[in-house]
N, C-alpha and C positions, 0 to 999 in steps of 0.2 A: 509353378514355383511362386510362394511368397515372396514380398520385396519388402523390406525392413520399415516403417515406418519412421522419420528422424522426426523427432519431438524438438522444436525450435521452444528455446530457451530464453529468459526476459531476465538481463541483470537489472536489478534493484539496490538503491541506496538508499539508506533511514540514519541520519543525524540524529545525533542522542548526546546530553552529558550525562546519562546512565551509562554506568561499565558491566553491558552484558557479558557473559560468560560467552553458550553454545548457543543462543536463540536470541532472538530478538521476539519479547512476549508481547502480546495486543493488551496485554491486563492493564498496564499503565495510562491507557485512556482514558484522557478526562482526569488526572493527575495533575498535568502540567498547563501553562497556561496557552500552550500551543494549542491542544486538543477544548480546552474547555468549553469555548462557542459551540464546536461540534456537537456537544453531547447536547446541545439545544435542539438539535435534528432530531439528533439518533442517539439510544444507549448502548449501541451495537458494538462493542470492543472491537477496535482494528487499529495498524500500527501503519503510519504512513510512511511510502517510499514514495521514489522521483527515481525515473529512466536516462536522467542526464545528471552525473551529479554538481555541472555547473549550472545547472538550472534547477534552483530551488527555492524557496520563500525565504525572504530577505530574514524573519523572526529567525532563519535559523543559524546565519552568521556568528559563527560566536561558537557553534559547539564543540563538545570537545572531540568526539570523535564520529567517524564516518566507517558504518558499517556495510559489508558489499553481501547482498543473496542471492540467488536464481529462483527463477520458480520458470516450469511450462508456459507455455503462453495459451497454452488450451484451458488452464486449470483460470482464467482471469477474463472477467465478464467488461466488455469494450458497452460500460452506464451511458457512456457519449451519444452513441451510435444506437444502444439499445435497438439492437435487432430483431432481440426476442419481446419485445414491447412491455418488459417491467413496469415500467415510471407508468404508463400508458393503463395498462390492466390495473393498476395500486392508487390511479385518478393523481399521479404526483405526488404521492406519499412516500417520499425518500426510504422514510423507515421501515415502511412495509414491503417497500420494493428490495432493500438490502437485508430484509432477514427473509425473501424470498428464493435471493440470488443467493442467499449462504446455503442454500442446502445443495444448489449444485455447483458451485464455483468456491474457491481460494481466497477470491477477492476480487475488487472490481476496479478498474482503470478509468480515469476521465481526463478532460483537459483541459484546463483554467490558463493558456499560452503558453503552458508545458505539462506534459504527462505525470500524472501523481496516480500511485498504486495504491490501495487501500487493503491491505489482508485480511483476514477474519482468526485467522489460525498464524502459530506461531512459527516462526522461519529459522533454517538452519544458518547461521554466520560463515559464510565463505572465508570472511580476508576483515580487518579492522584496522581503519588508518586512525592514529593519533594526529588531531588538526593543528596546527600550531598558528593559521593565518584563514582572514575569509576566504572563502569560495568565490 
């Protein structure tokens, strides 16, 4: 007898004063002046979320809305921990390590005193709060 596998699920929130529709797209990276340091890294398009939506980077107080998505937690590579030794094999090459990680993973997870998701691909919008007040 097979026994069901349950795929453990990872809610995700991404602050935006873009009024997504169905997705929240990674294209916008490096648009805004959230992401632009970033692209000093990497030109790797990805859209960031936070796992606590009271825990988030202060830049983003202020937005207008708070979008909610899931994703697998198998489909999102734990860079922190780097188990499979990315960072390691790439000599510390961020960049070369996340367009490593993009051919088998969603996106990658780390943690800077709270967890921030990075996607590579673009995510379905479960639910979308209008903020009216910080976080």
């Amino acid at each position: 007898m097979k026994t069901k596998q349950i795929m453990k699920k990872i809610i995700l929130y991404h602050y935006s004063d873009k009024d997504f529709k169905n997705f929240i797209n990674p294209s916008y990276y490096g648009h805004n002046y959230f992401t632009h340091n970033d692209c000093q890294i990497t030109t790797i398009k990805r859209a960031f979320y936070y796992t606590d939506p009271k825990r988030a980077e202060y830049l983003l107080q202020g937005s207008k809305y708070l979008y909610i998505t899931e994703i697998k937690s198998k489909d999102i590579y734990n860079i922190t921990e780097d188990k499979q030794g990315y960072l390691k094999r790439c000599n510390g090459d961020i960049d070369l390590a996340l367009r490593k990680i993009k051919r088998n993973y969603r996106g990658v997870i780390y943690n800077v005193g709270y967890d921030i998701v990075n996607l590579f691909n673009r995510a379905k919008i479960k639910d979308c709060k209008t903020l009216t007040k910080a976080f």
